[in-house]
N, C-alpha and C positions, 0 to 999 in steps of 0.2 A: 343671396339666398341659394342661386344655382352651386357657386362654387363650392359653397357648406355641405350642400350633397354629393357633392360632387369626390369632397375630400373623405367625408362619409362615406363613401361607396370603394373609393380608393383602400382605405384601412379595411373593409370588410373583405376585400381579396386578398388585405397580406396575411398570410397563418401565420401565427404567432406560437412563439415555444411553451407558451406558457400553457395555451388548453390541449398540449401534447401528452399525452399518459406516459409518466416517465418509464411505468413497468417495461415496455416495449424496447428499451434500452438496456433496461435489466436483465431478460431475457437473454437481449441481444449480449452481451455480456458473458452469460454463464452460457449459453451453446458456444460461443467462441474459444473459447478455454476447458469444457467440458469434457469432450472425448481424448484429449490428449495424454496420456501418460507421463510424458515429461516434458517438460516446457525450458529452453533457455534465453535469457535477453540482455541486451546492455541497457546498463542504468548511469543517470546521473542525479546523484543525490545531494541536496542542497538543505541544512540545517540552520532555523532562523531562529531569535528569542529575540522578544518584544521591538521587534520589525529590523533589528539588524542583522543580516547572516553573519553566520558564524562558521560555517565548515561546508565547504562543497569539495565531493566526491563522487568517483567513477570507480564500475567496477564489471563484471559478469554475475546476471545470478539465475540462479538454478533451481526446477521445481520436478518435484517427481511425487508420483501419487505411493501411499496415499499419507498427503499433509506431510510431507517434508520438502525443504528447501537449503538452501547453501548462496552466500551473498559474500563473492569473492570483491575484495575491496584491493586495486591496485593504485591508485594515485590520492593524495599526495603520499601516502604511505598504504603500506600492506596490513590488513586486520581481515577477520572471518565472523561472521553472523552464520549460525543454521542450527536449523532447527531439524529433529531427526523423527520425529512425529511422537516423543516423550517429556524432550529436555528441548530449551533455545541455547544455545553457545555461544559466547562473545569471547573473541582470542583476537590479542594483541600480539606479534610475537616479538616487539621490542619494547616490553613490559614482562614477557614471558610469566605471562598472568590470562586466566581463563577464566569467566564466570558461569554459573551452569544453575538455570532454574526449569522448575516445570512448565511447560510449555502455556499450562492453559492458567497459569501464576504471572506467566509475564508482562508488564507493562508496556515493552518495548513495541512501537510502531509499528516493527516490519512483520513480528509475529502474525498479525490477523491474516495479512497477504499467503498465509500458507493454503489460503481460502485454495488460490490457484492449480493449487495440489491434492484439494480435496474434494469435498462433493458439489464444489461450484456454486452452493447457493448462498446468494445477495445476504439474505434475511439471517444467516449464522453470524454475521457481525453487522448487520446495520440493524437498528431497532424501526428504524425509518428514511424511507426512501425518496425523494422527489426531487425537480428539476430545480439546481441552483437560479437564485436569481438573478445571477451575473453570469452570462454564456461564452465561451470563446469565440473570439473573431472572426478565427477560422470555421463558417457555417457546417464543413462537413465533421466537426465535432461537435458534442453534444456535454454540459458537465452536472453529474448527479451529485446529490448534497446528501450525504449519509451521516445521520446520528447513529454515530457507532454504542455495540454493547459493553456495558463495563463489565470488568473480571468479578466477580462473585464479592471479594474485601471490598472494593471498589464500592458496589452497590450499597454493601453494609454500612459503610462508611460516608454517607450520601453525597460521593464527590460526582462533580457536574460531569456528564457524557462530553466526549471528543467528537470531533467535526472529520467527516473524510471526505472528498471532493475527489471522483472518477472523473477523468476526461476518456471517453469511449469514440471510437469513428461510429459515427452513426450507421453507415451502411455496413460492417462486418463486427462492431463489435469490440475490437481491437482496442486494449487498454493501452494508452500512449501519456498519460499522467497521473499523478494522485499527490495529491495535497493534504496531509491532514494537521490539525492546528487546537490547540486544548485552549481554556481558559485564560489559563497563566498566561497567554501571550510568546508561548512554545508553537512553532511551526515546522514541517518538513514537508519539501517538495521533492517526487520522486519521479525522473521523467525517463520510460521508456524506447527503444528502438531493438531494431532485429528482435524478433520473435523469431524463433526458431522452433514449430511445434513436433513433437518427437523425434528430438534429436538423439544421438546414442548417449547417454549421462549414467555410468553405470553407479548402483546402487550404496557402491563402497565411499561415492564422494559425498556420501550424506550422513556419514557416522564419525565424528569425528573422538581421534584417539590425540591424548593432548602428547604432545613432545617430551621427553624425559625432562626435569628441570623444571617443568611448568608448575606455577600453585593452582589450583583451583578451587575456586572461591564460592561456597555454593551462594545462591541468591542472586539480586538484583544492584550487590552493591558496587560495582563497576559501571552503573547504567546513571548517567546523571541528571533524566528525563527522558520521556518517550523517545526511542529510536537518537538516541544520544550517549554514545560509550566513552568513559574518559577517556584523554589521552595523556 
């Protein structure tokens, strides 16, 4: 009987993730990313369908307010994502083919993250926010479980909301993962390093003029699933 209280009493000093109010993360979050003007980082991008990867990639990407970005992709090959706060761009330049849709039209993954470029807040693409129930290992991260908002067709359409999963350091805030992963069994994992917060990223690397030669293709039809460009 003693040790039953005993073990009772034990769990009652461990804090658990779970009666943590995620908002405080949130927060934590958007002050991290907030004041800065322009933002650069190295990313490693990892694209999966129904639990096999299929393309993993490395690159530079680049955030400048307000709401545009640029996602220099140099390994295994060279391609360009950005978005100039109108249109998203998808350029292949050994396809010498360009696709160019409205920005707040597009399906692609990486579009919402222009969040980082713009007014910072959580709630412009999650409809809902709270603490996954699988946490990382590493205690000094924390991972939020965001029902993302769908695009306007989308909703009409009443296809089921996407999943995105922040990994933030708890103590600064500091985004070093995202996961996000649809229905269909379509997953991409996007992980973080170097933050660089206002570095000098001058304005002209956010507009892009396509190459002489290039088609451009308006729409989504180069896009073969969220945050997935043919090759």
């Amino acid at each position: 009987m003693k040790s039953a209280f005993a073990g009772l009493f034990c769990l009652a000093l461990v804090p658990t993730l779970a009666a943590e109010d995620p908002q405080i993360y949130v927060r934590k979050l958007e002050a991290a990313y907030r004041h800065a003007r322009t933002l650069q980082a190295t990313f490693l991008q990892e694209y999966s369908e129904s639990g096999r990867v299929e393309r993993t990639e490395t690159g530079t990407a680049y955030f400048r307010r307000p709401g545009k970005m640029r996602w220099e992709y140099v390994s295994p090959e060279k391609n360009l994502f950005l978005v100039d706060g109108k249109f998203a761009w998808f350029y292949v330049p050994a396809d010498h083919t360009a696709s160019r849709v409205a920005a707040k039209e597009s399906a692609d993954w990486r579009t919402p993250l222009a969040l980082l470029a713009g007014e910072m807040k959580v709630n412009r693409i999650c409809a809902k926010v709270g603490l996954a129930a699988e946490q990382p290992k590493d205690t000094a991260l924390v991972r939020l479980e965001c029902t993302m908002r769908g695009t306007e067709k989308d909703t009409k359409a009443g296809k089921p909301h996407d999943t995105a999963y922040f990994e933030v350091v708890k103590e600064t805030g500091e985004l070093v993962r995202v996961v996000m992963t649809s229905a269909a069994g379509l997953r991409m994992e996007m992980r973080f390093t170097n933050w660089k917060f206002d570095p000098a990223v001058e304005e002209a690397l956010f507009h892009f003029q396509p190459p002489k030669g290039v088609a451009i293709v308006d729409g989504d039809q180069l896009i073969a699933g969220p945050g997935m460009g043919l090759r």
